[in-house]
N, C-alpha and C positions, 0 to 999 in steps of 0.2 A: 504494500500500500504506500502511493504517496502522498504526502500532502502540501502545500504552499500556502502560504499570504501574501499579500500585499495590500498590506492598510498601515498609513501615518509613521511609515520607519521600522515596522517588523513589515519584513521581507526575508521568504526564504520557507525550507520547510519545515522549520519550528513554531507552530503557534504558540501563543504566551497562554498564561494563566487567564480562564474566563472573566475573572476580575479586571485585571489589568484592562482585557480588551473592552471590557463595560463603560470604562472611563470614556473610551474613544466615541464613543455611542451616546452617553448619556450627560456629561460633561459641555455643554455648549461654546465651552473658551478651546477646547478641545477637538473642535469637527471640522477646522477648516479646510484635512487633508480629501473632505469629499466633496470641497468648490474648486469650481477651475480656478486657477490662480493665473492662467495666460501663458503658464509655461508648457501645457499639452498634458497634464497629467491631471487627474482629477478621481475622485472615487476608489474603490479601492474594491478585490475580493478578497475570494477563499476558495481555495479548490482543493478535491482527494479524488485519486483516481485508484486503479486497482484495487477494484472492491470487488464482493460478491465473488470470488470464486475467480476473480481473472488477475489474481494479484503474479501470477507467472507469466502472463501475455506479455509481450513488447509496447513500447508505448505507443499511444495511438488509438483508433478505432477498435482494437480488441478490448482495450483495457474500457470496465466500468467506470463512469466516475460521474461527482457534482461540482456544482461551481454554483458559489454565490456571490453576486454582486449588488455594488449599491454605487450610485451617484447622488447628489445634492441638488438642490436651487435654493438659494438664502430664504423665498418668499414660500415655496410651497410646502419645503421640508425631503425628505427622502425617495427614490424611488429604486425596488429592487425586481432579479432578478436571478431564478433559482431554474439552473438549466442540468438536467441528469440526460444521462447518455446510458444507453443498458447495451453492452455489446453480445449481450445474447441473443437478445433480439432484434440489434440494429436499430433502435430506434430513440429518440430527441424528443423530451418534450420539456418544455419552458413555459413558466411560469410568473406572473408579474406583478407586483405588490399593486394591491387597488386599494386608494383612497377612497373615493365619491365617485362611483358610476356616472353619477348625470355632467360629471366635466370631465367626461374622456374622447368629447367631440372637441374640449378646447386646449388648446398647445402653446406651448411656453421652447426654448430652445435651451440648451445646454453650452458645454463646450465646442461640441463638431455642431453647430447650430445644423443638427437634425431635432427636427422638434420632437417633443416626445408631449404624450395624453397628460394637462394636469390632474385628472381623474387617477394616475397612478402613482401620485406622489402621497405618503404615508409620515408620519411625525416621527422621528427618531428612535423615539422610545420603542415604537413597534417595531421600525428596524432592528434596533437590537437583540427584540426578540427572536428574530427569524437567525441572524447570526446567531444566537446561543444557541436555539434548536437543531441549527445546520452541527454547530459542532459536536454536540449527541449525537444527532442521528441524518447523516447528511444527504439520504437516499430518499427523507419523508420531506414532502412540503408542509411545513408546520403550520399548523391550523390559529396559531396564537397571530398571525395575520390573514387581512385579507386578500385572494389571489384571483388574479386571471389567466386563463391559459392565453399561452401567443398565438395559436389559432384564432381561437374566441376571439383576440382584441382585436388579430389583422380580419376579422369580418366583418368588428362593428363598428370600426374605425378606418374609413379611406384612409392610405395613405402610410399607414405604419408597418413595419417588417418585425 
């Protein structure tokens, strides 16, 4: 099994203590590694691959694995995305923190000024629970937020991938 970070200076594949990382999440003086700052870098994940039985695969499409991610906006607050790969069965499915339904017809931009739904931006606090759930159990999408499949949104939203 491997795993990585890359949030606010742990980088690498030692996660810190769930504590530690809590800071980063719920600490407000603390979150500015998930605004773009202009230098191209912005948000930050988590990923494990070689899970489930495929921790002998090579890397790549054999190997199981998740990945969670989060980006920012000062004004709307969080927005995540929790992507599992099953190499047993080939198959992708992604998952997208939903704020308010009824404003995922309206768009805000980020740092690659692709817009993204404000309907999927979530308050931190809730981010961080999905990051601690991820780190339990990183195969489940954790029900302590609310999600949208990426399907779902590229249906009910022109425009988005």
């Amino acid at each position: 099994m491997r795993r990585f970070i890359f949030i606010n200076g742990f980088e690498g594949p030692d996660w810190p203590p769930i504590a530690t990382l809590e800071r980063e999440f719920m600490d407000p003086t603390r979150r500015e590694w998930a605004y773009w700052d202009g230098s191209g870098a912005a948000g930050g994940y988590m990923k494990i691959s070689g899970i489930e039985g495929t921790e002998a695969q090579p890397d790549g499409r054999t190997r199981s694995g998740a990945t969670i991610s989060i980006r920012a906006h000062r004004q709307f607050g969080a927005t995540l995305s929790h992507h599992w790969w099953d190499a047993k069965s080939a198959t992708a499915t992604t998952h997208l923190s939903l704020g308010d339904r009824s404003l995922l017809s309206q768009m805000t931009t980020l740092d690659d000024r692709q817009p993204y739904p404000i309907g999927l931006f979530i308050p931190f606090e809730l981010a961080w629970l999905a990051f601690r759930d991820f780190i339990q159990e990183p195969t489940r999408v954790t029900s302590a937020v609310p999600w949208i499949n990426g399907v779902d949104l590229t249906a009910q939203v022109p425009g988005t991938r």
